[in-house]
C-alpha positions in Angstrom: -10.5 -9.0 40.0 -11.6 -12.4 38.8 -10.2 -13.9 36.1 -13.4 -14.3 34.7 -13.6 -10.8 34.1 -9.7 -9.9 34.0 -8.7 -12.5 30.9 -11.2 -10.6 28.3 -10.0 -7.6 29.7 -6.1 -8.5 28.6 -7.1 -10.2 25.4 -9.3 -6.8 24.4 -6.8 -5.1 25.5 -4.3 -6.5 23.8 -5.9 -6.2 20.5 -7.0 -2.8 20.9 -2.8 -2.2 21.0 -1.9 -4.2 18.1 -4.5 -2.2 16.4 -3.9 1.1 17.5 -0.5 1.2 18.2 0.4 1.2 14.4 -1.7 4.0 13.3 -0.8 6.4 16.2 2.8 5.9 15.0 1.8 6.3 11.6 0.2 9.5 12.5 2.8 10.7 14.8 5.7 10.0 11.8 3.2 12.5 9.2 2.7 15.0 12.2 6.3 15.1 12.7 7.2 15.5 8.6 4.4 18.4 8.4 5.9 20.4 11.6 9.7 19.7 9.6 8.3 21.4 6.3 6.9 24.5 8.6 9.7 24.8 10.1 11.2 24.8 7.0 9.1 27.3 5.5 9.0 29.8 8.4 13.1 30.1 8.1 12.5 30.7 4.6 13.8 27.6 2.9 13.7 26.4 -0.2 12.3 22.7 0.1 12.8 20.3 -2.8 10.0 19.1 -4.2 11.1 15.0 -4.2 11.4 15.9 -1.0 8.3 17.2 0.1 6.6 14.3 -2.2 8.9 11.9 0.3 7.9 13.3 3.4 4.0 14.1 2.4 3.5 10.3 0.2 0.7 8.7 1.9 0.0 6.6 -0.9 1.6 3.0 -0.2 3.3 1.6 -3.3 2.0 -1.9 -5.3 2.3 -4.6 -3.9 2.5 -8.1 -6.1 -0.5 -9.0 -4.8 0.3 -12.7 -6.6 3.3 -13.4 -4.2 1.2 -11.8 -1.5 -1.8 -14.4 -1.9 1.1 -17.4 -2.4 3.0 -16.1 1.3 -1.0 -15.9 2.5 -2.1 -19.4 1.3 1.6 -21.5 2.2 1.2 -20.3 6.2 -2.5 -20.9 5.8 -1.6 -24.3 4.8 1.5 -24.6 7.4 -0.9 -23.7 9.9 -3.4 -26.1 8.7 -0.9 -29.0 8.7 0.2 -28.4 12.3 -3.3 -28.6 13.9 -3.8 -31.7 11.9 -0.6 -33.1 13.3 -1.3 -32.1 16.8 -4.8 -33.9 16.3 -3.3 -37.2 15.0 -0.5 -36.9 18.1 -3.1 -35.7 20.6 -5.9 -38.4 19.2 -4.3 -41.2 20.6 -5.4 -40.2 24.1 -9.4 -38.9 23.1 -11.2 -39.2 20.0 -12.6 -36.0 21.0 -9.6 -33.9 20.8 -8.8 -35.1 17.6 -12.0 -34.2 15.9 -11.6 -31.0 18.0 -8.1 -30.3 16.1 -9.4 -31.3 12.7 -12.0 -28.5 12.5 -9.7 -25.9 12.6 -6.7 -27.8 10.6 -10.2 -28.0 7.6 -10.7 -24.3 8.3 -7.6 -22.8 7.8 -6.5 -25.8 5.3 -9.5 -24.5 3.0 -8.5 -20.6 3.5 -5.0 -21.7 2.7 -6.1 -23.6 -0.7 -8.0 -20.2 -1.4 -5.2 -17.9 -1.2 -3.1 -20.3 -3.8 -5.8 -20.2 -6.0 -6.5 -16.3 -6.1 -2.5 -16.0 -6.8 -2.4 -18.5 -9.5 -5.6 -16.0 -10.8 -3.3 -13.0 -9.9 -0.3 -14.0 -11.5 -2.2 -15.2 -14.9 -4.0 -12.2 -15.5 -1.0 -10.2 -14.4 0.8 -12.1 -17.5 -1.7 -11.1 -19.5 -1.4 -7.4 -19.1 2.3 -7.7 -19.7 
């Protein structure tokens, strides 16, 4: 197989896993609490209720979407700062690759300021509705 054809394969691949690796464990976990409570049930056993809100929650809980946004925009920024770096270290041998580092250092530098600003907007109207 060539490795023009083979390389898309892996990377598809290997985001198809990260992807769906996740939910079929997700799935498998609530399969496995609904064949417990059955179980349960078919012996005739009295099954807590905090219990059965444990193993049946599929609601996730809040998150502080504030510090979220803050985590978000810092590695956007960390990541931004790196490919700049690697453009000023890598620019002293072509122009070219320098320019070709700063596009994406801009990119996720400007993604990075975005997610600071939406939790500096999360965490101000959060201390309003305290």
């Amino acid at each position: 197989m060539d490795a023009d054809i083979f390389v898309p394969f892996v990377f598809f691949g290997f985001l198809a896993a990260i992807i769906l690796v996740p939910i079929y464990l997700r799935e498998r976990t609530r399969q496995s609490a609904h064949h417990l409570i059955a179980q349960a049930l078919e012996k005739g056993q009295q099954l807590d209720p905090a219990l059965m809100r444990s193993l049946t929650d599929t609601q996730k809980k809040p998150q502080d979407k504030a510090r979220s946004s803050l985590g978000s925009g810092v590695v956007l920024l960390a990541l931004a700062g790196g490919f700049a770096a690697g453009g000023y270290f890598v620019g002293g041998y072509a122009e070219e690759a320098f320019n070709g580092m700063m596009v994406p250092a801009v990119i996720l530098g400007s993604l990075g300021v975005a997610f600071i600003l939406l939790a500096i907007v999360d965490y101000s109207t959060k201390k309003k509705d305290d």
